[in-house]
Structure formats: structure tokens, C-alpha cells
Backbone as CSV, one residue per row, in Angstrom:
resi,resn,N_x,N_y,N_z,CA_x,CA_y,CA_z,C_x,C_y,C_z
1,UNK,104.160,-107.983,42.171,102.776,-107.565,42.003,102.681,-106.128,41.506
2,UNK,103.448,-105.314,41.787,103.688,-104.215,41.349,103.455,-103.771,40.200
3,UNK,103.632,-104.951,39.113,104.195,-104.353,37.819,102.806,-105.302,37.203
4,UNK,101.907,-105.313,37.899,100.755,-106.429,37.422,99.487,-105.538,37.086
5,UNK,99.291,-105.258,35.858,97.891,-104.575,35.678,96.397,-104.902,35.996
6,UNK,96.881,-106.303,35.911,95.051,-106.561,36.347,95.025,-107.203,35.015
7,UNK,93.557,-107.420,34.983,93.223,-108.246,34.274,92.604,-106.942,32.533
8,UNK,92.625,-105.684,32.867,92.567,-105.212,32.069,93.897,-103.918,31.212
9,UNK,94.253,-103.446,32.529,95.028,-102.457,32.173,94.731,-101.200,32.120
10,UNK,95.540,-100.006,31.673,95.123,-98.759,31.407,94.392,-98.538,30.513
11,UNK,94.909,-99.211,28.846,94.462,-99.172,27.453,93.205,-99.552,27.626
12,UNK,92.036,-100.460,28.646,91.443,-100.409,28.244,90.169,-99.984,28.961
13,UNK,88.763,-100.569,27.983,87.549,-99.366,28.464,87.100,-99.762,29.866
14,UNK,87.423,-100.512,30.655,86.819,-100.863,31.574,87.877,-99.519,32.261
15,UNK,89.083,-99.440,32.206,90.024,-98.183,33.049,89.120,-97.101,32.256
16,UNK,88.780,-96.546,31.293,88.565,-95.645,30.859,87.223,-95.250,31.581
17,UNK,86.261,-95.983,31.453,84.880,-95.442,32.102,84.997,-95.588,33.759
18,UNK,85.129,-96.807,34.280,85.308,-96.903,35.419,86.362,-96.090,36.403
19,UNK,87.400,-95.502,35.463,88.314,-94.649,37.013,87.148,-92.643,36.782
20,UNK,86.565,-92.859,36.615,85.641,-91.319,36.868,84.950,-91.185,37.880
21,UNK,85.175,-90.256,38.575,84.380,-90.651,40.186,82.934,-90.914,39.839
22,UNK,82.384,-89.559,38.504,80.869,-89.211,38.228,80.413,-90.545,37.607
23,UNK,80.924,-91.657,37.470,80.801,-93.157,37.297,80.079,-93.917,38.443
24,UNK,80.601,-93.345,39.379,80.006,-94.202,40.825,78.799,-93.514,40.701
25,UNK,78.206,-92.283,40.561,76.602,-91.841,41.027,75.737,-93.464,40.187
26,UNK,76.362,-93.863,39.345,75.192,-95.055,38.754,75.565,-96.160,39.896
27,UNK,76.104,-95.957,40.943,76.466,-97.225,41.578,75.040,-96.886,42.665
28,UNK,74.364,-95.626,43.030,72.960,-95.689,43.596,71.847,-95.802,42.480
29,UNK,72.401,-95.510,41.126,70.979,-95.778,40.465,70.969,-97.290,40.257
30,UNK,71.906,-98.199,39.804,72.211,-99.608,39.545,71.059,-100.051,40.985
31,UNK,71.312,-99.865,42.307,71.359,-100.581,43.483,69.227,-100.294,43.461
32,UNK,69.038,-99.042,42.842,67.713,-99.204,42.668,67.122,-100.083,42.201
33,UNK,67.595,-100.273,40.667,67.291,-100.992,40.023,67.370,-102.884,40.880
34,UNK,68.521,-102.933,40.568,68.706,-104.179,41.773,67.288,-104.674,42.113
35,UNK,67.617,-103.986,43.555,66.234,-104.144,44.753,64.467,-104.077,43.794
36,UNK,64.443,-103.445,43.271,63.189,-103.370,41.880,62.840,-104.876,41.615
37,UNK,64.141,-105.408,41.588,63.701,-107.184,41.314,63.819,-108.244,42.845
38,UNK,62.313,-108.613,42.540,61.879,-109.270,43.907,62.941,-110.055,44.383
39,UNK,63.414,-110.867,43.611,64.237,-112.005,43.804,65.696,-112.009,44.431
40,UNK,66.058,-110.371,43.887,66.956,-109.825,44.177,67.011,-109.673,45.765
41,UNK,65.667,-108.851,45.921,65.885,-108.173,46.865,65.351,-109.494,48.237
42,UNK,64.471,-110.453,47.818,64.502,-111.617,48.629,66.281,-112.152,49.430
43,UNK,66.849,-111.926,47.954,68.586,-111.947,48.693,69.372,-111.537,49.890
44,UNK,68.770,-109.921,49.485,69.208,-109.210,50.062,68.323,-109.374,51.768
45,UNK,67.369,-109.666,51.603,66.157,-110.027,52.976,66.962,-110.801,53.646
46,UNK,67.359,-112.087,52.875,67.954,-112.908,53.807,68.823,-112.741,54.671
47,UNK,69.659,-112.043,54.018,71.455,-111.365,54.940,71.133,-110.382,55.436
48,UNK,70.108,-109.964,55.935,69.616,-108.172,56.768,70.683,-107.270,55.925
49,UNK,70.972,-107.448,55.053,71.823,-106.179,54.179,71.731,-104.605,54.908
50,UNK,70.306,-104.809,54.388,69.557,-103.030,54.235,69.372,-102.973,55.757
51,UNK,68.981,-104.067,56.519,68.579,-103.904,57.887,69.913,-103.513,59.013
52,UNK,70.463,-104.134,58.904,72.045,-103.830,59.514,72.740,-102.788,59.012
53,UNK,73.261,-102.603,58.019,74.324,-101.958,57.514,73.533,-101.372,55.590
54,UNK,73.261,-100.314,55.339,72.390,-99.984,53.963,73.790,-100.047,53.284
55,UNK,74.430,-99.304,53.679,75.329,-99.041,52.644,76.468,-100.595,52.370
56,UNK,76.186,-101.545,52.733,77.217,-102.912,52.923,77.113,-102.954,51.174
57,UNK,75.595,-103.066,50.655,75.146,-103.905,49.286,76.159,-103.049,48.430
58,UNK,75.758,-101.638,48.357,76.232,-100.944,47.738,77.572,-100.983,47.463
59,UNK,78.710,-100.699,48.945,79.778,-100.721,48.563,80.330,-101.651,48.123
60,UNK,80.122,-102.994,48.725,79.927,-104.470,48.123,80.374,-104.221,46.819
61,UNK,79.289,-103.893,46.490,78.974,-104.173,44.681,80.197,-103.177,43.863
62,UNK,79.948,-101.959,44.259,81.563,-101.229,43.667,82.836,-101.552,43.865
63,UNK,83.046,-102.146,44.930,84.147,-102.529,45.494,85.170,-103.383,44.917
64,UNK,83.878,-104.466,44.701,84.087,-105.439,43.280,84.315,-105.246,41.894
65,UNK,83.766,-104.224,41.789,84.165,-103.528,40.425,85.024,-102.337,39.991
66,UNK,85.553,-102.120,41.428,87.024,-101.412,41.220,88.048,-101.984,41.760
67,UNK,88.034,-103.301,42.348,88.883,-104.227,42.447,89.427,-105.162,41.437
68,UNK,88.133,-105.602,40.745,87.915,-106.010,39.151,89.236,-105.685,38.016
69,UNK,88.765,-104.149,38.158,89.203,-102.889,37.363,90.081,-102.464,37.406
70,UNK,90.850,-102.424,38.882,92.325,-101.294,39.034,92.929,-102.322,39.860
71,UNK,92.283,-103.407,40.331,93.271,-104.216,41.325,94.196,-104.990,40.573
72,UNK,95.449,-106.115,41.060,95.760,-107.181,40.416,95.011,-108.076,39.911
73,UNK,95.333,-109.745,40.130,94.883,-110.673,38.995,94.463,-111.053,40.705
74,UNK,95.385,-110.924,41.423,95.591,-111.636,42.709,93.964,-111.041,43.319
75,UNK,94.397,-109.529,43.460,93.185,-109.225,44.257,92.007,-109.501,43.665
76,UNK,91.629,-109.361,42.379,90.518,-109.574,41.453,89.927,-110.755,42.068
77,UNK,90.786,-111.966,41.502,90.204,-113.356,42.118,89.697,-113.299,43.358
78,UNK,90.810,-112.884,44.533,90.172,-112.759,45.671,88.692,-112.180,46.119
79,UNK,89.186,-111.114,45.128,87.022,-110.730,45.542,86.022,-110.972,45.033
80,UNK,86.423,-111.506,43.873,85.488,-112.145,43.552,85.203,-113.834,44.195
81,UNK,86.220,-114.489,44.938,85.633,-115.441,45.581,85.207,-115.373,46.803
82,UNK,85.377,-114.037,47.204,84.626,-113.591,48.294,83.468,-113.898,48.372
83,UNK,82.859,-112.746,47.254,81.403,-112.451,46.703,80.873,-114.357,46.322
84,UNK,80.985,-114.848,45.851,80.992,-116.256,45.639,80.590,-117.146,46.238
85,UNK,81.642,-117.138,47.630,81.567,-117.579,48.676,80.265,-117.120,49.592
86,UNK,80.022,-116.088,49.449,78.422,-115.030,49.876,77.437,-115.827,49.308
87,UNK,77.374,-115.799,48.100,76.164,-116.314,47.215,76.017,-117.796,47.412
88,UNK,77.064,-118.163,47.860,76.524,-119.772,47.917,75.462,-120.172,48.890
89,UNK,75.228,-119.677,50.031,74.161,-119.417,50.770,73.081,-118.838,51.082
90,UNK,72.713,-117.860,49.656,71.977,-117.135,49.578,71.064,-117.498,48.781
91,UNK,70.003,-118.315,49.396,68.945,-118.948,48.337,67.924,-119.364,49.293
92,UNK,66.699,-119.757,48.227,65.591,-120.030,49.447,64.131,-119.784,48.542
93,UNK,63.158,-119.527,49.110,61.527,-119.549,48.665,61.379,-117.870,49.296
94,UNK,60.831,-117.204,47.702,60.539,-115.616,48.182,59.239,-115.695,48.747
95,UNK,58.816,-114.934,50.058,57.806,-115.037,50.832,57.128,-114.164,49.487
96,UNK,57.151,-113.366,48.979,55.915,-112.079,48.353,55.602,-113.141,46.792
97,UNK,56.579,-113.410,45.993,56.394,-114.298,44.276,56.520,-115.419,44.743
98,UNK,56.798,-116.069,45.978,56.222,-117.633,45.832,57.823,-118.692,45.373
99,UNK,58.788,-117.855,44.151,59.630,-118.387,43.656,60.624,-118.277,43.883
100,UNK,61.305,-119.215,43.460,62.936,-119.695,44.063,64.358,-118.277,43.582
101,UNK,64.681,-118.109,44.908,65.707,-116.917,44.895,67.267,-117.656,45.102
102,UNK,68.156,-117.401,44.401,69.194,-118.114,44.256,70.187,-117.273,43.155
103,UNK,71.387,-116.589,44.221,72.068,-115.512,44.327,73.192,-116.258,43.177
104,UNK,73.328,-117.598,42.997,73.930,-118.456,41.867,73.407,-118.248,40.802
105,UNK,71.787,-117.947,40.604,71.174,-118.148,39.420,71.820,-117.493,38.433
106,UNK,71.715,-117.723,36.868,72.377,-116.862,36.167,71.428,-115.703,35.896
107,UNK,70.365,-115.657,35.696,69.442,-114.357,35.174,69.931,-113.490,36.642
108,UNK,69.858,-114.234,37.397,69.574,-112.892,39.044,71.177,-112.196,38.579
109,UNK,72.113,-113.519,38.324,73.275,-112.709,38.512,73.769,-111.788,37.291
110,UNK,73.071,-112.093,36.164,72.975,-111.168,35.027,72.510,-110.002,35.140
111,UNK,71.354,-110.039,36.026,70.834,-108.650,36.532,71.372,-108.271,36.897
112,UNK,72.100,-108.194,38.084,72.932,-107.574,38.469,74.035,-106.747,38.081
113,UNK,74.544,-107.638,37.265,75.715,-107.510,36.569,74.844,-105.996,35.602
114,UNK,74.014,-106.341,35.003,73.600,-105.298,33.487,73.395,-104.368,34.291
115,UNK,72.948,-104.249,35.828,72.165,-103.605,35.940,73.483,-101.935,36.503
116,UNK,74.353,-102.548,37.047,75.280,-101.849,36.932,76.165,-101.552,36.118
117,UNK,76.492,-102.224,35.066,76.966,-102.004,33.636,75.943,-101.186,32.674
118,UNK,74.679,-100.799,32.888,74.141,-100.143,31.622,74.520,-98.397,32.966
119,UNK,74.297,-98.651,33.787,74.220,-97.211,34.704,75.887,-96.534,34.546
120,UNK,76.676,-97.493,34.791,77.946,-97.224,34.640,78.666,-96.332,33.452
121,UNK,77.827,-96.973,32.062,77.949,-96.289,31.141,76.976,-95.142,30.576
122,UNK,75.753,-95.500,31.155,75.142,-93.882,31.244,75.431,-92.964,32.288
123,UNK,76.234,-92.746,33.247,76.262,-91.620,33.481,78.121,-91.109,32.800
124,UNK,78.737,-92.166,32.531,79.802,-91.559,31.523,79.230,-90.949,30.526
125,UNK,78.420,-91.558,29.735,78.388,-90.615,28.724,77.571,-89.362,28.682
126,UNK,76.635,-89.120,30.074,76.209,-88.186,30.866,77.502,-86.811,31.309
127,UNK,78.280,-87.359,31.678,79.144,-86.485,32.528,80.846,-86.723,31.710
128,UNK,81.369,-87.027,31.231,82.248,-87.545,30.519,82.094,-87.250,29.123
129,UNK,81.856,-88.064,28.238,81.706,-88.065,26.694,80.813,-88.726,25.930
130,UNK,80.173,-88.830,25.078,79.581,-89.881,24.228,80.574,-90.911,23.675
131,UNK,80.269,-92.340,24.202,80.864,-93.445,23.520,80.681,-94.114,22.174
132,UNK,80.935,-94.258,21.083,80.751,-95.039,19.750,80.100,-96.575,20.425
133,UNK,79.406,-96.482,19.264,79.119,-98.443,19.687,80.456,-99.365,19.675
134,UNK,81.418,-98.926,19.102,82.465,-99.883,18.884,82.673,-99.740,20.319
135,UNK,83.100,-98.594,21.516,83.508,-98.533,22.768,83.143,-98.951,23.511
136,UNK,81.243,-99.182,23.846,80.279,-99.810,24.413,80.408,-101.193,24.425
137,UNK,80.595,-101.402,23.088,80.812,-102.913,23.050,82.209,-103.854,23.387
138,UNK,82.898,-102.968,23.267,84.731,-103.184,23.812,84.593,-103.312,25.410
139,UNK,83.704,-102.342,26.045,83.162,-102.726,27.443,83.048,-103.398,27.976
140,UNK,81.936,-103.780,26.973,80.745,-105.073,27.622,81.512,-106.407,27.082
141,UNK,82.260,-106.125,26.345,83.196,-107.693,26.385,84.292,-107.617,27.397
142,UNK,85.269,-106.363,27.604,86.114,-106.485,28.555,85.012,-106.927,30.429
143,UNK,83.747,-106.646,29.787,83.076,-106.424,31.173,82.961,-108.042,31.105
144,UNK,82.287,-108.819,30.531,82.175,-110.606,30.586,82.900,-110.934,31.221
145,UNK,83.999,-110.376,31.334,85.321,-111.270,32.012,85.142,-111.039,33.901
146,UNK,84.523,-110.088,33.949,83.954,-109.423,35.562,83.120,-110.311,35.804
147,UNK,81.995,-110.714,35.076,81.322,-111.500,34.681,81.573,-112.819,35.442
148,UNK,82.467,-112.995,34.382,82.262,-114.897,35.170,83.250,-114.995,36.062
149,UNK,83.945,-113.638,36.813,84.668,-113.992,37.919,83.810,-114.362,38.957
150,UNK,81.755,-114.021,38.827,81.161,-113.805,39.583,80.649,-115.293,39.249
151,UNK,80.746,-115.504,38.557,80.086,-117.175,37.952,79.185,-116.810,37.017
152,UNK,79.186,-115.458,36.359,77.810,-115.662,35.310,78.206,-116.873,34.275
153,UNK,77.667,-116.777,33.366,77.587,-117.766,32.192,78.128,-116.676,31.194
154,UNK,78.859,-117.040,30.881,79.340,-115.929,29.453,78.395,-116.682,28.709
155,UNK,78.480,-117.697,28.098,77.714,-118.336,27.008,76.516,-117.818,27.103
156,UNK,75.709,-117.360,27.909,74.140,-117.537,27.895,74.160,-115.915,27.685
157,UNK,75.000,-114.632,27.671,75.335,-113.196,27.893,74.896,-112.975,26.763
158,UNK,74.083,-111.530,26.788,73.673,-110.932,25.489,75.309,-110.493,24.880
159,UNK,75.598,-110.664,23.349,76.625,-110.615,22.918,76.946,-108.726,22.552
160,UNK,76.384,-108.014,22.636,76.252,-106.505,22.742,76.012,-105.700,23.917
161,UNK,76.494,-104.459,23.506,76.047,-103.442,25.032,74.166,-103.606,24.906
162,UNK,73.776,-103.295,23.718,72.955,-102.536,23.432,71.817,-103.911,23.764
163,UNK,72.554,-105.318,23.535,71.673,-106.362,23.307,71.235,-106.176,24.850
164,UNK,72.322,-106.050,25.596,72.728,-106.572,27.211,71.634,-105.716,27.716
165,UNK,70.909,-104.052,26.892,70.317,-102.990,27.720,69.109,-103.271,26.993
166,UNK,68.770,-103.661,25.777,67.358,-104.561,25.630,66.845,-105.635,26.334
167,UNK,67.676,-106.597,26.954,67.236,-107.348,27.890,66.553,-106.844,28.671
168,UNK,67.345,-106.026,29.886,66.723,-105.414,30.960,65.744,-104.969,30.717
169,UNK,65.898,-103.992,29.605,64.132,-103.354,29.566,63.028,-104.693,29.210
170,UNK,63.387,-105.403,28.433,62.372,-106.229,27.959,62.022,-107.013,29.130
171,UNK,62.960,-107.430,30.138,62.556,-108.235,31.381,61.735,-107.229,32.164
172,UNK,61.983,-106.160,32.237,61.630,-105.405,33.138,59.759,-104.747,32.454
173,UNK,59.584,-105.400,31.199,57.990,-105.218,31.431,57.328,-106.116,31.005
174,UNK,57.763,-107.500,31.275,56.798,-108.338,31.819,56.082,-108.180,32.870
175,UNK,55.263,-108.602,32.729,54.397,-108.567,34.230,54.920,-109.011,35.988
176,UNK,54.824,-108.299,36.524,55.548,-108.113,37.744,56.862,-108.508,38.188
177,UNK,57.757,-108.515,37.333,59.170,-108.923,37.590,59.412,-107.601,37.901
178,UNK,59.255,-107.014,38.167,59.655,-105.660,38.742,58.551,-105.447,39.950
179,UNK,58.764,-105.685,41.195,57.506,-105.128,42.436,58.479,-104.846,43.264
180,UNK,57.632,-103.394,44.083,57.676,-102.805,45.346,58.054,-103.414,46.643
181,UNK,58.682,-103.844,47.151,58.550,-104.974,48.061,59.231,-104.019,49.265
182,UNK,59.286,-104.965,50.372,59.623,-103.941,51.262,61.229,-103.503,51.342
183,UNK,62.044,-104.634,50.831,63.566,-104.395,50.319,63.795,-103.003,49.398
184,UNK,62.841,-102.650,48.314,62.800,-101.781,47.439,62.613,-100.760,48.136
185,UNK,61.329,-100.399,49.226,60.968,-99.380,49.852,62.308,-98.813,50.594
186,UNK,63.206,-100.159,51.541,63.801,-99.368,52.188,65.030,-99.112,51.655
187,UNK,65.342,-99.462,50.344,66.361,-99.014,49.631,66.322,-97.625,48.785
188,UNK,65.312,-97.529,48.541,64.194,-95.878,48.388,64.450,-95.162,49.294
189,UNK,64.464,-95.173,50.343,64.362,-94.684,51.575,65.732,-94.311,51.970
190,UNK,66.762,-94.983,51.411,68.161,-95.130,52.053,68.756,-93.796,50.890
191,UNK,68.862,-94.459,49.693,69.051,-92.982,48.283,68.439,-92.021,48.709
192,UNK,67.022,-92.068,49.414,66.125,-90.634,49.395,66.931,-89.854,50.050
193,UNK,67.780,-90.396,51.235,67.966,-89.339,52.174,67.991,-90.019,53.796
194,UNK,68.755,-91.360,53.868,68.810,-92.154,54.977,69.732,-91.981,55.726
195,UNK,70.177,-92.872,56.312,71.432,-92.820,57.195,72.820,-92.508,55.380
196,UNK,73.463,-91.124,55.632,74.292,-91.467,54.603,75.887,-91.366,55.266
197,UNK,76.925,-91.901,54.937,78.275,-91.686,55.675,78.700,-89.802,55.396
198,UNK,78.864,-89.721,56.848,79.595,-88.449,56.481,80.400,-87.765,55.427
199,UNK,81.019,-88.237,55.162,82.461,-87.831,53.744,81.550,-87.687,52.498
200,UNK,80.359,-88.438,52.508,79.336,-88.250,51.126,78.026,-87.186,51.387
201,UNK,78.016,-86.823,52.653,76.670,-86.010,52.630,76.795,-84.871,52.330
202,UNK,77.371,-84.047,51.643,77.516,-82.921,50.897,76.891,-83.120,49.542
203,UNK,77.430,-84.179,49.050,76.793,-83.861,47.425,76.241,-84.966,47.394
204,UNK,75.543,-86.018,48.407,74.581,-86.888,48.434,73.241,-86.853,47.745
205,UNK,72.678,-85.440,48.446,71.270,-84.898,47.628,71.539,-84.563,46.164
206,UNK,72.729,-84.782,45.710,72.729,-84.752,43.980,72.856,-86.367,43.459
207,UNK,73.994,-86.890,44.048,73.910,-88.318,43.736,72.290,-88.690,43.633
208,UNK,71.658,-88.207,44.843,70.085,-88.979,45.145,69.035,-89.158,43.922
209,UNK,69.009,-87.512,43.637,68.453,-86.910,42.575,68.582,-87.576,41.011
210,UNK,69.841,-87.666,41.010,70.365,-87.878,40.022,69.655,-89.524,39.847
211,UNK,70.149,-90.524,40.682,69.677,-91.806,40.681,68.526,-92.099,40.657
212,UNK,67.590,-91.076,40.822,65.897,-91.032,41.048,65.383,-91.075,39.505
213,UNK,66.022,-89.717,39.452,65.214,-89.015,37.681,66.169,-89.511,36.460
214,UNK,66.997,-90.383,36.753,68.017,-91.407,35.107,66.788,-92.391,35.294
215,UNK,66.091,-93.239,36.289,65.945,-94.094,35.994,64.989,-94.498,34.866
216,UNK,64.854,-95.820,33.693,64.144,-96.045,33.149,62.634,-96.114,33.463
217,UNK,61.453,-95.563,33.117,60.646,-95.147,33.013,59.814,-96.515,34.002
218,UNK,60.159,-97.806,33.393,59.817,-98.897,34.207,59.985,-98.993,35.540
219,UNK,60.968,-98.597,36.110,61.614,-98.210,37.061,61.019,-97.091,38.274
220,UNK,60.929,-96.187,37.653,60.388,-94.992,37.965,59.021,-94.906,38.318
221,UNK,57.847,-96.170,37.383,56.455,-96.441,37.833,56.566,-97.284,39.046
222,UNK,57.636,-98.285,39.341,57.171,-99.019,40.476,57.567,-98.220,41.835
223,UNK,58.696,-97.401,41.427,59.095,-96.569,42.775,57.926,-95.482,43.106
224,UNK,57.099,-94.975,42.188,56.407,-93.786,42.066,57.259,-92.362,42.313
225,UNK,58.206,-92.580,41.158,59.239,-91.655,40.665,58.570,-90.250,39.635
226,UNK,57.787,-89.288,39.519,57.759,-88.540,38.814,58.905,-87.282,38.356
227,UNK,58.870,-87.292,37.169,60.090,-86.808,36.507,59.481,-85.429,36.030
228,UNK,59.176,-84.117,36.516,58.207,-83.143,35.875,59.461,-82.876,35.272
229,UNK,59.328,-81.705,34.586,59.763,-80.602,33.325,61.072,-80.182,34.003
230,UNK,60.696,-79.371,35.252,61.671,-78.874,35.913,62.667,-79.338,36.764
231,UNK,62.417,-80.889,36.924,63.106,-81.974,37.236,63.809,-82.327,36.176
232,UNK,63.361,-82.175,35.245,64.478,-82.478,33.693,65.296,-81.330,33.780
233,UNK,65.050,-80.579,33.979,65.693,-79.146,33.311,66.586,-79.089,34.563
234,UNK,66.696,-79.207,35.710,67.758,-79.598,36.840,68.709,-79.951,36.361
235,UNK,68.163,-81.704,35.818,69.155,-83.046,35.682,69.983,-82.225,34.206
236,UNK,69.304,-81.786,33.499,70.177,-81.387,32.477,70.967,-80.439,32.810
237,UNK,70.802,-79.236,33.234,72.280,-78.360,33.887,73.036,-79.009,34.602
238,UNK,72.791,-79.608,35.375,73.814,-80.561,36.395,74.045,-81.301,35.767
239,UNK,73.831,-81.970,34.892,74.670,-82.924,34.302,75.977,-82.469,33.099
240,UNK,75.110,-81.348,32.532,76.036,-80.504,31.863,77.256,-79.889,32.461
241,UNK,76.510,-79.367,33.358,77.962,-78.772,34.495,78.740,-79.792,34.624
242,UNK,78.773,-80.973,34.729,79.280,-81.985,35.188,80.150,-81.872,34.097
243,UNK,79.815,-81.794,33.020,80.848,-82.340,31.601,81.721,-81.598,31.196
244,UNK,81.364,-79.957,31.256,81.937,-78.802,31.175,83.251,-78.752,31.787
245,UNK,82.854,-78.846,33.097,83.888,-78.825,33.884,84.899,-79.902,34.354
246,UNK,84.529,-80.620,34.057,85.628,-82.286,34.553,86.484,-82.142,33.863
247,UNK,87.028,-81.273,32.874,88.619,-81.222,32.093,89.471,-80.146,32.738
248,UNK,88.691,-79.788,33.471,89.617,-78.635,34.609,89.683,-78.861,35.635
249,UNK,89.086,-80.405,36.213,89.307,-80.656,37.690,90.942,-81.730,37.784
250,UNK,91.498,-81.022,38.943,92.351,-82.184,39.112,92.264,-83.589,39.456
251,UNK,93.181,-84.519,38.987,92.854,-86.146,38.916,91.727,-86.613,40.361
252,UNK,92.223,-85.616,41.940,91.999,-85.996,42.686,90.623,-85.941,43.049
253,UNK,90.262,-84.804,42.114,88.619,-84.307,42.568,87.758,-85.384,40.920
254,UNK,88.383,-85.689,40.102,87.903,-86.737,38.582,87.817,-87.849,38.796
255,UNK,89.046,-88.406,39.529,89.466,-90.031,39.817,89.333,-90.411,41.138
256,UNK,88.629,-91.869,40.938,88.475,-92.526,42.088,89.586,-93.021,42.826
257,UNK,89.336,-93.376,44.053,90.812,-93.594,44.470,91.359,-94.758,43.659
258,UNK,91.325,-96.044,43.908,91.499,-97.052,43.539,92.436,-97.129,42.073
259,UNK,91.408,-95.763,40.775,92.255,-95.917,39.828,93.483,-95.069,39.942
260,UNK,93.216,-93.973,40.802,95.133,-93.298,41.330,96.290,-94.134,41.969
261,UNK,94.998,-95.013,42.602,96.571,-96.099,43.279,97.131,-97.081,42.345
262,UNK,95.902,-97.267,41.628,96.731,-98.054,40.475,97.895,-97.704,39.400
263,UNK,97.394,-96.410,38.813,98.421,-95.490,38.818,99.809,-95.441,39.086
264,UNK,99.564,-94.935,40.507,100.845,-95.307,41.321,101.860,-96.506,40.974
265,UNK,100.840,-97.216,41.189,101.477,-98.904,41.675,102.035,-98.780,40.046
266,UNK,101.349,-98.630,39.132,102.247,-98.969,37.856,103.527,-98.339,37.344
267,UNK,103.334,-96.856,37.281,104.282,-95.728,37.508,105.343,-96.531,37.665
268,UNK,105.178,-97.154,39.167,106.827,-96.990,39.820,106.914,-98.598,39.431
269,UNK,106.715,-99.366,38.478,106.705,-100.431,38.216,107.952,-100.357,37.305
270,UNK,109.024,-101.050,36.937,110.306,-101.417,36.275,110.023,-101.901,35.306
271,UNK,108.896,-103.370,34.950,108.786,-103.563,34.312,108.140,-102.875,32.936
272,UNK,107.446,-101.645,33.603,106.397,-101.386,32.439,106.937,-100.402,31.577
273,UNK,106.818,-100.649,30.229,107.237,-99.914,28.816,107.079,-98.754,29.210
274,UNK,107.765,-97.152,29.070,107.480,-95.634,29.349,106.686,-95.225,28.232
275,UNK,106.302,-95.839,27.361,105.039,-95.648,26.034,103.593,-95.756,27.390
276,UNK,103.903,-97.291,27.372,102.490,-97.033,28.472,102.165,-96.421,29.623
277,UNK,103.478,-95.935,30.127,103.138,-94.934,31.585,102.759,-93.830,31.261
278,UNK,103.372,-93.582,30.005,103.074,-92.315,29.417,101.067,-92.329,29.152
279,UNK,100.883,-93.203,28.898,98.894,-93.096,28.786,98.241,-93.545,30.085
280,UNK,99.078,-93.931,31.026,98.148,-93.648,32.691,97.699,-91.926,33.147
């Protein structure tokens, strides 16, 4: 297992965007978004997620996508039939829209999926670099494959990054596919400044911030998110700082754990060519 990259490897963009720690701050703006959709967050109602444990959804959801990303083929599968195994019971009649919530569906699980794949890559190219469309789209195809470990439908998948981030917006202003519900409130409530784990409450109130004032404008009306001038002018030094400086931080304070252990694990791997250890 050692000498097993995963299902993507170093070479490619899913290692490239995903091992940046400043990658995870979209893992609280994604989880906004999320909960934003009733149906979603009907899901989340069912399993007391937010009620028991806030932070379960969240880490959940990254967990999977740096298991995805830096784990084996072995672990990959495994969590994703975890997650799988979750969703198969997660369905039912939403008390607030009346309509059928079903954690199988492909749109719910597309949401999901985009909804952390468009955040993922905006705050890389926020804090990191600007990506070419050719890179975006090398992504979002290496990303399909994350995809239907979860059961989406590749077939039915917008075939672009850009197609994949017109969706969302375009779903997201129809008429009330986006409401307030009380899942949303207390997931608002949890980013604002909730119960947060110790080891993160230092630079929490930036993550917070940060996940508040990225969000799309759609977004931002149902939360009653205002974005003044000087709220821009924040997000832009801090985000700048962010970019400035990440070529002078060491791996440990840049990289998430997951992609250092992978690292590791390959490094000391026998099998692998010293061309490619040489680009970990």
C-alpha cells in the first residue's frame, strides 16, 4: 500500500489545489452554501448533524475529500462507502417545501459536490495563484471521479468547471431553492462564532469572515450577509497577505496534514520512479 498513490497522485490538480491548508477555509464557505438548500439541510435535520455534533457535517465532508485526494485506492473506496452507506437512509418529506429529500438524489448530491468544488477552487486562486481554464477543467474532471465514488451520475455532470459554477448560480435564483430554514440559521450561527474546537479558535474569526463575505451574492441575500466597502477592503488585504506570504511558509504551516503523510508514505515507497519523488 505504500507505494499506492491513490486514485490521483502528485502530478495531479486535485494534489495541487487540495494539499493547501488556505483550501480548507472554502470547506466553511461550501457548508454555507450546502445548508442554503432546503433539501439539503432537511438531510442534515434528520441525523441531528448540527444538533449533536456542528462540526460532524463539516469534517465529514473534507475528510472525504482528503481521503479522496491523498489516501489510497483502498482508503478512498472505503470512505466513500461509508458516506454511501449514510445516505442510504437519509430521505423523507421536507416539513418547510413540502418535497422529497433524498441524500441519493443526483441534483442534492451534485450540490454538494459543486458546492465544495467551486469554493475549493476559489479560495486557491484567492490565496495561492490564478488557475488557466485548461487547470480548472483538469480539476473538475479529475474531480468526477470523487464524484461517483459518492454515486453522482457522471453522465448527467456539467462537462466544465465553469459549466459546473453556472449551474449553481442558475439553480440558486430560481425561486426559493435557496431558503433560510432553521438548519441554515444554525449553521450561521456555528461559522459566526459557535461552539469552535480549540486547535482552530485562533484564526477561526478569519476563516468566519472570510466564508461570510466570498459568498455569492445569492447566498449572502438569504443569510442577510452585507458586504460594505470596508468589509471588501479587509477581505482583500487578507487575502493578499495570504498569497504574498505562502512561498515563505514552511510545508507544515502551507500543507494539510493528510497531503504530508502522503508525501511520506510515497517518499519511502521502492517502487516509485526518483523523477516523481522529486515533484512531491
Amino acid at each position: 500500500m505504500q507505494s499506492d498513490p491513490g486514485y490521483f497522485g502528485p502530478n495531479s490538480m486535485m494534489w495541487k489545489v487540495n494539499k493547501e491548508i488556505t483550501v480548507l477555509f472554502g470547506g466553511a464557505r461550501a457548508l454555507l452554501m450546502h445548508a442554503s438548500h432546503p433539501l439539503i439541510a432537511a438531510g442534515a435535520r434528520q441525523t441531528s448533524f448540527y444538533q449533536r455534533d456542528p462540526w460532524k457535517r463539516l469534517i465529514r465532508t473534507l475528510s472525504l475529500q482528503n481521503s479522496v485526494t491523498f489516501g489510497t485506492k483502498e482508503e478512498a473506496d472505503d470512505s466513500a462507502t461509508r458516506i454511501n452507506k449514510l445516505h442510504e437512509v437519509i430521505k423523507g418529506k421536507d416539513k418547510i417545501t413540502g418535497k422529497t429529500y433524498d441524500a441519493l438524489d443526483h441534483e442534492q448530491l451534485l450540490w454538494v459536490h459543486a458546492c465544495l468544488q467551486l469554493s475549493s477552487i476559489f479560495f486557491y486562486e484567492k490565496t495561492v495563484k490564478k488557475l488557466t481554464n485548461e487547470e480548472k477543467n483538469l480539476y473538475h474532471q479529475e474531480n468526477m471521479l470523487s464524484a461517483e465514488l459518492v454515486l453522482v451520475n457522471r453522465e448527467k455532470m456539467p462537462k466544465t468547471h465553469d459549466e459546473l459554477k453556472n449551474w449553481v448560480i442558475s439553480k440558486s435564483k430560481e425561486k426559493n431553492y435557496l431558503i433560510i430554514t432553521d438548519v441554515a440559521l444554525d449553521v450561521k450561527e456555528i461559522i459566526g462564532g459557535g461552539p469552535v474546537p480549540r486547535h482552530i479558535k485562533p484564526i477561526w474569526p478569519f476563516i468566519a469572515f472570510t466564508a461570510f463575505h466570498t459568498l455569492p451574492s445569492e447566498f449572502k441575500e438569504v443569510y442577510g450577509i452585507k458586504t460594505t466597502k470596508i468589509n471588501k477592503a479587509i477581505l482583500f488585504f487578507n487575502l493578499s497577505f495570504l498569497k504574498i506570504t505562502r512561498p515563505f511558509l514552511p510545508p507544515f504551516f502551507r500543507l494539510i496534514p493528510p497531503a504530508r503523510w502522503a508525501k511520506q508514505r510515497l517518499t519511502k515507497s521502492p517502487d516509485l520512479k526518483f523523477s516523481d519523488k522529486a515533484k512531491l
